[in-house]
C-alpha atoms as a printed R data frame, in Angstrom:
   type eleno elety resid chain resno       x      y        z
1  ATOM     1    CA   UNK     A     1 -44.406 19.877  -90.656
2  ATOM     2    CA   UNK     A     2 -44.698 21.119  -87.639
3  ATOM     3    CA   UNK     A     3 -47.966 23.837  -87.226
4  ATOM     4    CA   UNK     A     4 -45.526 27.359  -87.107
5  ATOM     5    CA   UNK     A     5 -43.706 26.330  -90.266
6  ATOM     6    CA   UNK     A     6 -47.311 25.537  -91.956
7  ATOM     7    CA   UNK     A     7 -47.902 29.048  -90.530
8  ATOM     8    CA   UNK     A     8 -44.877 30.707  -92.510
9  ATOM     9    CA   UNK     A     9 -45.193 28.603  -95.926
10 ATOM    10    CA   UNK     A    10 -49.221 30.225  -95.767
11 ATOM    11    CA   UNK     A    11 -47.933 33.711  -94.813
12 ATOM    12    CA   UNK     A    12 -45.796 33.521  -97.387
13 ATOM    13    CA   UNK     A    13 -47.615 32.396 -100.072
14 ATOM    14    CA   UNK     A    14 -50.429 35.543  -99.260
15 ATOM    15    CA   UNK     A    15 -47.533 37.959  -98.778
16 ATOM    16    CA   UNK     A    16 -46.415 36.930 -102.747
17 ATOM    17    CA   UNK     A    17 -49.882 37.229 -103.949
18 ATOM    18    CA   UNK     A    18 -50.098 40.524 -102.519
19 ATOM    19    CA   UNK     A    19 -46.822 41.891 -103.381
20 ATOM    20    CA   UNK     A    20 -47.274 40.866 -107.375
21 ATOM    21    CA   UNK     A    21 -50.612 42.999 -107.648
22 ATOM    22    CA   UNK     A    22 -53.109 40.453 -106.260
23 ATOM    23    CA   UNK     A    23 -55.943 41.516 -104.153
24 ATOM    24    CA   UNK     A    24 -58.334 39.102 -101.694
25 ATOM    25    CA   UNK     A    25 -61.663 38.732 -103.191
26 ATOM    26    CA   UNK     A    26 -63.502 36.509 -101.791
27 ATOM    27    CA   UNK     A    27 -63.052 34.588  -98.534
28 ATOM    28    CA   UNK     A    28 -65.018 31.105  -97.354
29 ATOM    29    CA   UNK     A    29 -64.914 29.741  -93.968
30 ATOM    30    CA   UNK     A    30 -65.600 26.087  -93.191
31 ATOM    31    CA   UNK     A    31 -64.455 23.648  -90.966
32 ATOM    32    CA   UNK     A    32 -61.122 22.952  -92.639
33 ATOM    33    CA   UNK     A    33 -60.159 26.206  -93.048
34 ATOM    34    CA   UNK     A    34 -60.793 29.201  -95.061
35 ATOM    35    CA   UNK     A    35 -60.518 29.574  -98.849
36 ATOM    36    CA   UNK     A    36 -59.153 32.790  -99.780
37 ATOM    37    CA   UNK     A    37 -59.307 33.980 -104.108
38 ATOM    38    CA   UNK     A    38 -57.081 36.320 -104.805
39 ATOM    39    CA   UNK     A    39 -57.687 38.101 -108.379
40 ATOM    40    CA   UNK     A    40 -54.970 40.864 -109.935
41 ATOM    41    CA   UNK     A    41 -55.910 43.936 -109.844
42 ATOM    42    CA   UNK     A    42 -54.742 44.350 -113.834
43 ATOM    43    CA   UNK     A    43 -55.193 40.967 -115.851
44 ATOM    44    CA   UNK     A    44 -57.994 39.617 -113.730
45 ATOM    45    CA   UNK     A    45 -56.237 36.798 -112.991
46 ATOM    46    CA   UNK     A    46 -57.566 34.706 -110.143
47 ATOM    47    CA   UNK     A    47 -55.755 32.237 -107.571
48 ATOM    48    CA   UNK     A    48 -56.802 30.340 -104.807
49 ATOM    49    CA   UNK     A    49 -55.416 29.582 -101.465
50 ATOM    50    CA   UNK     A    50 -56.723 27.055  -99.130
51 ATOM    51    CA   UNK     A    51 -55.613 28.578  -95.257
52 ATOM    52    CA   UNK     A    52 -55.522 25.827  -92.406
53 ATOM    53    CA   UNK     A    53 -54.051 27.356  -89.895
54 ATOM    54    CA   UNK     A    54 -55.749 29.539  -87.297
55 ATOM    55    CA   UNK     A    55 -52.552 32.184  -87.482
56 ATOM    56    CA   UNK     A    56 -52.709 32.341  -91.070
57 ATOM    57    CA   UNK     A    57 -56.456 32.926  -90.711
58 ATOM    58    CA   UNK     A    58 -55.921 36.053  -88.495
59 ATOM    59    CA   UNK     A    59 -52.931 37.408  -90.580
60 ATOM    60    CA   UNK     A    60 -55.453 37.660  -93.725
61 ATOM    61    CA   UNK     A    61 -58.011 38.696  -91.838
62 ATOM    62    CA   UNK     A    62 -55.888 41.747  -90.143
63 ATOM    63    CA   UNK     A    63 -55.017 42.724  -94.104
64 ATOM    64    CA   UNK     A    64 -58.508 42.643  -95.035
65 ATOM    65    CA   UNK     A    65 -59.423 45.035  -91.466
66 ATOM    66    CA   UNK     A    66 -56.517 47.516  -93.011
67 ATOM    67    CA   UNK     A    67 -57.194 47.714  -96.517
């Protein structure tokens, strides 16, 4: 898979998080990426994503900047 469409399926996967009532937690940085929890904002659920690509990074980091 090519690095842009790795971009998109990670975009897409926070944009669904965040559109069913998820909010980002927690984030940890390491050299393989970032791992972002997301937990609902009603039924405390909790999900993980693990973010590889540098785009993806800076799209959830620009959501956490406007929120």
């Amino acid at each position: 898979m090519s690095e842009y469409q790795e971009f998109l399926s990670e975009r897409d996967k926070i944009d669904f998080l965040l559109q069913k009532g998820f909010r980002i937690e927690k984030v940890t940085e390491n050299l393989s990426g970032a791992f972002v929890v997301f937990k609902h904002t009603e039924n405390k659920r909790s999900a993980t994503l693990h973010i590889k690509t540098a785009n993806a990074r800076k799209y959830f980091s620009n959501l956490l900047i406007q929120s």
